[in-house]
C-alpha positions as CSV (number, residue, x, y, z in Angstrom):
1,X,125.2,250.9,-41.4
2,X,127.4,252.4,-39.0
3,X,125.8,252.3,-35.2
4,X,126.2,255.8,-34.3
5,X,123.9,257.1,-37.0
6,X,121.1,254.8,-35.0
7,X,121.9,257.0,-31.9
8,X,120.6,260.6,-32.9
9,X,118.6,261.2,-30.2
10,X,119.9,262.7,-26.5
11,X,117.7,260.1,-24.8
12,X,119.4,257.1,-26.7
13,X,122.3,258.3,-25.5
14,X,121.2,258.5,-22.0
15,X,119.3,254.8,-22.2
16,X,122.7,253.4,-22.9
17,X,124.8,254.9,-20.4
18,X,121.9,253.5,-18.0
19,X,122.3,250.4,-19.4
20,X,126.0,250.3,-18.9
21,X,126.0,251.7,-15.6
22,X,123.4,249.2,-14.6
23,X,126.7,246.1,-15.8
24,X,128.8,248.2,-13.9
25,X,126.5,247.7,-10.6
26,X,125.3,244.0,-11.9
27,X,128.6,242.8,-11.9
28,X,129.8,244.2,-8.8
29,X,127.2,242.6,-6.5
30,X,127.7,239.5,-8.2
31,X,131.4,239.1,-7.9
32,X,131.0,240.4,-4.4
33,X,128.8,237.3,-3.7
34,X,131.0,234.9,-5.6
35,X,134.1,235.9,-3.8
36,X,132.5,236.4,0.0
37,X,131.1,232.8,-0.8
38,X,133.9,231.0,-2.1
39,X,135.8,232.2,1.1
40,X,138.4,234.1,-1.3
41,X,139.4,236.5,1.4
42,X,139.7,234.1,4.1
43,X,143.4,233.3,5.5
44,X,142.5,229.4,4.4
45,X,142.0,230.8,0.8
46,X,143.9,233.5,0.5
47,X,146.0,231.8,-2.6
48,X,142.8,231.9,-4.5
49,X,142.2,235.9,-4.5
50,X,145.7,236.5,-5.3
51,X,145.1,234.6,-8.3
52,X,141.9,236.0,-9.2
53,X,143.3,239.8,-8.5
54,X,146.8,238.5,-11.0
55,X,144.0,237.4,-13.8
56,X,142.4,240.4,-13.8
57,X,145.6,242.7,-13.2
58,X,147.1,241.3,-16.2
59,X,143.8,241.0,-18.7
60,X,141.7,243.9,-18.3
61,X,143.9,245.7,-20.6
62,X,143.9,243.2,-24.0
63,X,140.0,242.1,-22.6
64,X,138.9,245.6,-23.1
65,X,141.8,246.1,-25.8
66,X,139.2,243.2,-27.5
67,X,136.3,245.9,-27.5
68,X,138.0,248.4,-29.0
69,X,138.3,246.3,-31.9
70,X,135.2,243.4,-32.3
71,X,132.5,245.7,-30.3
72,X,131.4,246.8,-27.2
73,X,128.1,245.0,-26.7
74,X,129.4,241.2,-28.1
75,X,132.6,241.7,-25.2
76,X,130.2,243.1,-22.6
77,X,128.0,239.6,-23.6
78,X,130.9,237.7,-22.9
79,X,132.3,238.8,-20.0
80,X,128.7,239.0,-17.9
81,X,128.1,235.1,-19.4
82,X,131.4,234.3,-18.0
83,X,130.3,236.0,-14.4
84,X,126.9,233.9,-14.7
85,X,128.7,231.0,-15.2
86,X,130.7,231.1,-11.9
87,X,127.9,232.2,-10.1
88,X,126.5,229.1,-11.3
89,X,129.3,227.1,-10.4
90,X,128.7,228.7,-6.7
91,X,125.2,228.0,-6.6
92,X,126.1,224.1,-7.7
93,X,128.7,224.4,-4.8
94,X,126.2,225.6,-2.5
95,X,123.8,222.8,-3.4
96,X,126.2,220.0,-2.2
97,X,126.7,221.9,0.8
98,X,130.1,222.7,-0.2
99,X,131.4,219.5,-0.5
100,X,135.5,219.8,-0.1
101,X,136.4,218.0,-3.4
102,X,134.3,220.2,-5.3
103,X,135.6,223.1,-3.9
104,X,138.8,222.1,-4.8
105,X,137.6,221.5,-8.5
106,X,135.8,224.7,-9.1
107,X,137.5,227.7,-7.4
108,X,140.5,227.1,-10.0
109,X,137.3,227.7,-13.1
110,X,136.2,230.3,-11.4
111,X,139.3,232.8,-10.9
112,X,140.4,232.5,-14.0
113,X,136.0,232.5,-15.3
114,X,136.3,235.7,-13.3
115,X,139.7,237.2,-13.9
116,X,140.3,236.7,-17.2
117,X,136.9,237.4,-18.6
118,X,134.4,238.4,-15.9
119,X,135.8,241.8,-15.5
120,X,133.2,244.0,-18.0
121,X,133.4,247.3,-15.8
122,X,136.1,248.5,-17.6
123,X,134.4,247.8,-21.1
124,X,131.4,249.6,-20.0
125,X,133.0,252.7,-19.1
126,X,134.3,252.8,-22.4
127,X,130.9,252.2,-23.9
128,X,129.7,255.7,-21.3
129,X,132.9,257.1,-23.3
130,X,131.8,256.2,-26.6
131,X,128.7,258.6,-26.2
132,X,130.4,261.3,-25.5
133,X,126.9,262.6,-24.1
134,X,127.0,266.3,-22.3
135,X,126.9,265.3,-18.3
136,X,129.9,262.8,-19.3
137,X,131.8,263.4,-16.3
138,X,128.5,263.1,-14.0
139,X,128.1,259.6,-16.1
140,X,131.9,258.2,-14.8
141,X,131.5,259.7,-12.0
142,X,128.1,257.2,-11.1
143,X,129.8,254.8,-13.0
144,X,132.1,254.5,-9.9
145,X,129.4,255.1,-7.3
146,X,127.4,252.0,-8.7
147,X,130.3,250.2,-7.9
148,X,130.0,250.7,-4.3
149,X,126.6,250.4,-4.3
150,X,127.0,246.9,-6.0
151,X,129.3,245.9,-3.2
152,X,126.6,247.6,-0.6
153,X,124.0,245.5,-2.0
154,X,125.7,242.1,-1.7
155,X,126.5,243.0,1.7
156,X,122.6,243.9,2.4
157,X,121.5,240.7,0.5
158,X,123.7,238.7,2.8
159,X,121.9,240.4,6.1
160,X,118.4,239.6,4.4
161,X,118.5,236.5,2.7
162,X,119.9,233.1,3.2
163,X,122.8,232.3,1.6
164,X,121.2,230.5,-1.2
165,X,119.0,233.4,-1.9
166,X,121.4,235.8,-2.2
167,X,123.5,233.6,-5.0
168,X,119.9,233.1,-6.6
169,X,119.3,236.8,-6.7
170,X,122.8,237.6,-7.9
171,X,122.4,235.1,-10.1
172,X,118.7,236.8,-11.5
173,X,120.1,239.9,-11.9
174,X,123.0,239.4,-13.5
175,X,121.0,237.4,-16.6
176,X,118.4,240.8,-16.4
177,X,122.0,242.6,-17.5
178,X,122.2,240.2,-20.2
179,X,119.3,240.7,-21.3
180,X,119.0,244.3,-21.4
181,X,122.3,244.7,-23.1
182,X,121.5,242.3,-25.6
183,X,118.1,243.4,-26.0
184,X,118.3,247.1,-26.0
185,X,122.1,248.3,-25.9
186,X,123.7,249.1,-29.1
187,X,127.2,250.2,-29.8
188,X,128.0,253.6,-30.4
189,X,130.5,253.1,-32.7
190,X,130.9,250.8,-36.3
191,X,133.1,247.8,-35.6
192,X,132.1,246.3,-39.0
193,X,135.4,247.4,-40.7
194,X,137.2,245.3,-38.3
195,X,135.6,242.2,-39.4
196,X,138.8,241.3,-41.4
197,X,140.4,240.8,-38.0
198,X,138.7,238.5,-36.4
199,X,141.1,235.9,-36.4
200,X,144.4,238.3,-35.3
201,X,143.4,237.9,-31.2
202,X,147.1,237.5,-30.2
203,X,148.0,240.6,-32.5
204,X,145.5,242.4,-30.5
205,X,146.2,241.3,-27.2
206,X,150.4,242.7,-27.8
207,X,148.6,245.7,-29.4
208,X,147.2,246.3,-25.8
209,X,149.7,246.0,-23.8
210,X,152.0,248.1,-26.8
211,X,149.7,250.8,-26.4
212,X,149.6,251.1,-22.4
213,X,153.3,250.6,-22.6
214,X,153.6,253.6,-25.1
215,X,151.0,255.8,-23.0
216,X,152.9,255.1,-19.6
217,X,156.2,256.4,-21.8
218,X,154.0,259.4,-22.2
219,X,155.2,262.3,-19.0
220,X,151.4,262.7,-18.5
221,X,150.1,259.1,-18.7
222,X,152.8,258.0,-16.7
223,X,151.8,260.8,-14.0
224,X,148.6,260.0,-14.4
225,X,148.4,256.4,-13.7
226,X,150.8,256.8,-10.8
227,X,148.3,259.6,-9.2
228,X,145.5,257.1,-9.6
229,X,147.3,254.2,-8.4
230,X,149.0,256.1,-5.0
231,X,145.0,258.1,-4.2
232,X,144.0,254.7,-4.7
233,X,146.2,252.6,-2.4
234,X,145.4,256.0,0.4
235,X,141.9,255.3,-0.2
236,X,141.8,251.4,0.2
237,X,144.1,251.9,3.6
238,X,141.7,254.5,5.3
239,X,139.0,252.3,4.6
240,X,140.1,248.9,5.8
241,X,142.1,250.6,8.8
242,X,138.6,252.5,9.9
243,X,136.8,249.4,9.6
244,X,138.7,247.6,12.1
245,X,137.4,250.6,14.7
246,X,134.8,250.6,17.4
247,X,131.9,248.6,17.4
248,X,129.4,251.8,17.4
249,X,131.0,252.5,14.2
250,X,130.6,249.8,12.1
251,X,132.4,248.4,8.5
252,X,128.6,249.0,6.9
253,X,128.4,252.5,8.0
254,X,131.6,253.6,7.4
255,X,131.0,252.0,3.8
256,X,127.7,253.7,3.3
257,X,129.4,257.3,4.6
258,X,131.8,256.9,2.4
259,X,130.0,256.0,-0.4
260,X,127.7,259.0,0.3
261,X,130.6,261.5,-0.1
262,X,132.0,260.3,-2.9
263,X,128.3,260.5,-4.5
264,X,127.9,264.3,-3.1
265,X,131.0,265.0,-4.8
266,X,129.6,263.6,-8.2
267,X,126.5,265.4,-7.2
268,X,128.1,268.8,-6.7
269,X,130.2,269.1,-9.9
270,X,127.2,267.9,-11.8
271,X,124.7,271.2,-10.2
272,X,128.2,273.9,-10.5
273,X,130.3,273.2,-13.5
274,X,133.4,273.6,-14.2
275,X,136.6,272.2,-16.1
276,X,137.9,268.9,-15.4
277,X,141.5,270.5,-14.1
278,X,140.1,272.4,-11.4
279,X,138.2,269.5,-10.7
280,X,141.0,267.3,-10.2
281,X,142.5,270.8,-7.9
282,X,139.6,270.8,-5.5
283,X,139.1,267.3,-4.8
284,X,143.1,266.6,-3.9
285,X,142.9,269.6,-1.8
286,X,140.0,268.3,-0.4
287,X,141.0,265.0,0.5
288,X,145.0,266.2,1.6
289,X,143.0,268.4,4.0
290,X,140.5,265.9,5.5
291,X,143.7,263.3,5.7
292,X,146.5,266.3,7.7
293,X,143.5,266.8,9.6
294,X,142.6,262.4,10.4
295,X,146.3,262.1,11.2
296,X,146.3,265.6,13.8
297,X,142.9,263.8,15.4
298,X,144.4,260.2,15.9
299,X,147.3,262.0,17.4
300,X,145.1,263.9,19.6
301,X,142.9,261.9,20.5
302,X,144.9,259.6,23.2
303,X,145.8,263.2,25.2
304,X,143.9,262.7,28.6
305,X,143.3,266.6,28.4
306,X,141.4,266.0,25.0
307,X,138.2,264.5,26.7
308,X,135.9,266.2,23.9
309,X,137.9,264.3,21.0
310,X,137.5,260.9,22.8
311,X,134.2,261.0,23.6
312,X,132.8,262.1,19.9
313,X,135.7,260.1,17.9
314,X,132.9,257.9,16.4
315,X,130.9,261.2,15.0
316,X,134.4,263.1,14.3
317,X,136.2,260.4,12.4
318,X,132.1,259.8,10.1
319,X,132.7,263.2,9.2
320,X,136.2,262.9,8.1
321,X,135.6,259.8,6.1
322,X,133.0,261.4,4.1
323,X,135.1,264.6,3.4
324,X,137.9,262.2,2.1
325,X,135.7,260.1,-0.3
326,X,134.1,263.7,-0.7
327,X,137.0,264.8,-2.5
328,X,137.2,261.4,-4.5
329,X,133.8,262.4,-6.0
330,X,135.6,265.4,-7.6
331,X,138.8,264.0,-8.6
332,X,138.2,260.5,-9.8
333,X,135.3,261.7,-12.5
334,X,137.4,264.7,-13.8
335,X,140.4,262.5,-14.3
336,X,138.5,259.8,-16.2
337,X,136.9,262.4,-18.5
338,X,140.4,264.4,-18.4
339,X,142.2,261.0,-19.9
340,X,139.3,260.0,-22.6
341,X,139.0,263.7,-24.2
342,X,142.8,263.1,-24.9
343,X,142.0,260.0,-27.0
344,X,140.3,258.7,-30.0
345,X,137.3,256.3,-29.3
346,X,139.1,253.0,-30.3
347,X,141.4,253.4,-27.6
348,X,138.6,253.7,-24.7
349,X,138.5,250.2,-24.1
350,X,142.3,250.1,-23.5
351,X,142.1,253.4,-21.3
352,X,139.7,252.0,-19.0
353,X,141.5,248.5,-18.8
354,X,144.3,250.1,-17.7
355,X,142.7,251.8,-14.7
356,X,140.5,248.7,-13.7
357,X,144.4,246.9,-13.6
358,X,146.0,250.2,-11.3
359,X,142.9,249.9,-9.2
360,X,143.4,246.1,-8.6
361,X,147.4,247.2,-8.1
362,X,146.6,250.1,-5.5
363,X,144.0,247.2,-3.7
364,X,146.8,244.8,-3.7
365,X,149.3,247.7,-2.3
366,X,146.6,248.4,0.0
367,X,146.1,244.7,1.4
368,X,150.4,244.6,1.8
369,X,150.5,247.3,4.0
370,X,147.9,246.1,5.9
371,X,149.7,242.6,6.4
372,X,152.8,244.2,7.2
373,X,151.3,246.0,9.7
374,X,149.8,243.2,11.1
375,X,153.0,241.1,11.1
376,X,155.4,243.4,11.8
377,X,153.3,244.9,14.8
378,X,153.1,248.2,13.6
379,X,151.1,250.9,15.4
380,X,147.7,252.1,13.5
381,X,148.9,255.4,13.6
382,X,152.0,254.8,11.2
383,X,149.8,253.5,8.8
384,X,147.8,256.5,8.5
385,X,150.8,258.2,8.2
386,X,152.2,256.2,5.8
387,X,148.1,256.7,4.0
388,X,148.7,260.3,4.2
389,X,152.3,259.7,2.4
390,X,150.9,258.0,-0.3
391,X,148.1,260.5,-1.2
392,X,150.6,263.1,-0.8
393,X,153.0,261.7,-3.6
394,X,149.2,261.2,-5.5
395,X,149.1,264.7,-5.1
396,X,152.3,265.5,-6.9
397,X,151.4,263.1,-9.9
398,X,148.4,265.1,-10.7
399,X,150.1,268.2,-10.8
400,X,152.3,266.9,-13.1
401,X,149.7,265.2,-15.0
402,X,147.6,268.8,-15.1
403,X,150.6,270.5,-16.7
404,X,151.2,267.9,-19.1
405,X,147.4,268.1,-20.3
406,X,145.7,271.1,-19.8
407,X,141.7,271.5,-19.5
408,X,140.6,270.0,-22.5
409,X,137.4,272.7,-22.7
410,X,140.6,275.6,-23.1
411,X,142.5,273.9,-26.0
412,X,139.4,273.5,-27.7
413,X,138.8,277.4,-27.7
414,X,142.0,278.2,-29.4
415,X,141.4,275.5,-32.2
């Protein structure tokens, strides 16, 4: 019996995107852990996240390509077994007080553990696609905000507990997402007829990658994974570059402001609807505005005649950073739900992989700059300038993208 015809109810609909969501945030904190603990982002390791980001740049398209044609909830199993499984190996790691030859034995297992099958948040925004449930848009739109909170949590965790704790409690909630997907998720959609091809993984993995290749030929996916991946790479910069700032205004609460903005965006378009396009319209002019005017205030700031800029930069450049993640909230959600309207259901998984691997390629961008900038000497205020560049050309993708695709809610009235 096909699953959909077990989902008649609003509710049902609602209990799985919470579900989902709740993987989306699971997974998060616990990767966050696994990677803070492992020292992934440390000079001395550095090697080891550059392998974990090229695992999971090159397989979240043919892993979630997998879902699109075996299931949702057996691939959403997997992949959070796969992030229990190095959080395990950490917590072994941690027992033998980090003993060097271990190290050396297990942080090979657990890139690829994590990169090439740990990565389910792409998989579970296909499953909040699936439903196709009224406040869809509001639904991707938390989907992303859960992300930073599950980052926000492991960073909370790691103020609160010892470090043992915090793998423990990553560790506990991550099998509570197991259980409640296996427990009470169900698929939206009937994979039975796929049973046949059970055996065909290699067909399905070129299938994948033919199908992103043949999108990205398309004018408008093209424009549109270049938009994401350039807003992206802006947004990454800003963050890590106003993180480095006075002490007063610290990584968490610069974090938590952004964070906050881009869930007031979410929050807004969910009270005042309206269609995905001018979605997309206000939240780039949103964010180009708050980024002409960051740029005009770190040039302003060092005049000796601007004593009212210098002593409130702390408050001014808050406010800015939530304006610019402000504008995320619109854009992000209303291009995700833009994208998967254009598309039949047993492409979601593919759809979604192939964002998860331009958000990973916009974080790698992101992290170049930054060590250019470093190496090379270069002054803070080129890179925001160089940030500002890169949303700009974002900007110009997405108008290209928006005429390719109109509003989704107008084609539908003339059909």
């Amino acid at each position: 019996m096909a699953e959909n015809v077990l989902l008649p109810h609003h509710i049902s609909k609602r209990k799985n995107s919470a579900i989902l969501i709740f993987c989306i945030f699971s997974v998060q904190l616990s990767t966050s852990v696994i990677i803070y603990y492992l020292h992934l982002v440390t000079n001395l390791h550095l090697l080891w996240i550059t392998v974990y980001y090229v695992f999971t740049f090159f397989c979240a398209i043919p892993q979630s390509g997998f879902s699109d044609v075996f299931g949702r909830k057996k691939h959403l199993l997997i992949s959070c077994y796969f992030v229990c499984l190095s959080a395990g190996y950490l917590l072994l790691l941690h027992l033998t007080n980090g003993h060097r030859n271990l190290y050396s034995i297990l942080v090979l297992p657990v890139c690829l553990f994590l990169g090439v099958a740990g990565n389910s948040i792409p998989i579970a925004r296909a499953g909040i696609a699936d439903l196709k449930i009224h406040d869809f848009r509001t639904a991707m739109g938390w989907s992303t905000i859960f992300i930073g909170f599950g980052w926000g949590t492991a960073v909370i965790l790691g103020f609160i507990l010892s470090p043992l704790n915090v793998i423990i409690s990553a560790l506990l909630i991550q099998l509570t997402t197991i259980f409640l997907i296996s427990k009470y998720f169900q698929d939206a959609e009937d994979y039975s007829i796929h049973k046949h091809r059970k055996k065909q993984y290699f067909r399905v993995i070129f299938k994948s990658y033919k199908w992103f290749g043949s999108m990205f030929m398309v004018t408008g996916g093209a424009a549109a994974i270049f938009a994401y991946l350039f807003a992206e790479t802006s947004f990454y910069q800003i963050y890590s570059l106003d993180e480095e700032g006075t002490i007063a205004l610290s990584t968490q609460v610069i974090g938590l402001l952004m964070a906050v903005g881009y869930a007031f965006g979410v929050i807004i378009q969910w009270i005042i609807y309206f269609s995905d396009k001018k979605g997309i319209k206000y939240g780039i002019g949103i964010s180009s505005i708050t980024l002409i005017i960051f740029l005009a205030f770190k040039v302003l700031v060092d005049y000796p005649s601007h004593i009212f800029l210098k002593e409130n930069a702390d408050l001014i450049e808050g406010i800015l950073d939530f304006l610019f993640s402000f504008g995320f909230g619109f854009t992000i959600p209303s291009l995700f739900s833009l994208m998967s309207k254009k598309l039949e259901t047993h492409h979601f998984g593919k759809l979604f992989g192939a964002i998860d691997s331009t958000d990973t390629c916009a974080l790698s961008l992101s992290f170049f700059v930054l060590y250019l900038k470093t190496s090379l000497n270069i002054e803070k205020l080129s890179i925001y300038l160089v940030s500002l560049l890169f949303f700009l050309v974002s900007v110009i993708f997405y108008l290209i993208f928006i005429k390719r695709f109109s509003s989704y809610e107008i084609e539908r009235r003339h059909e």
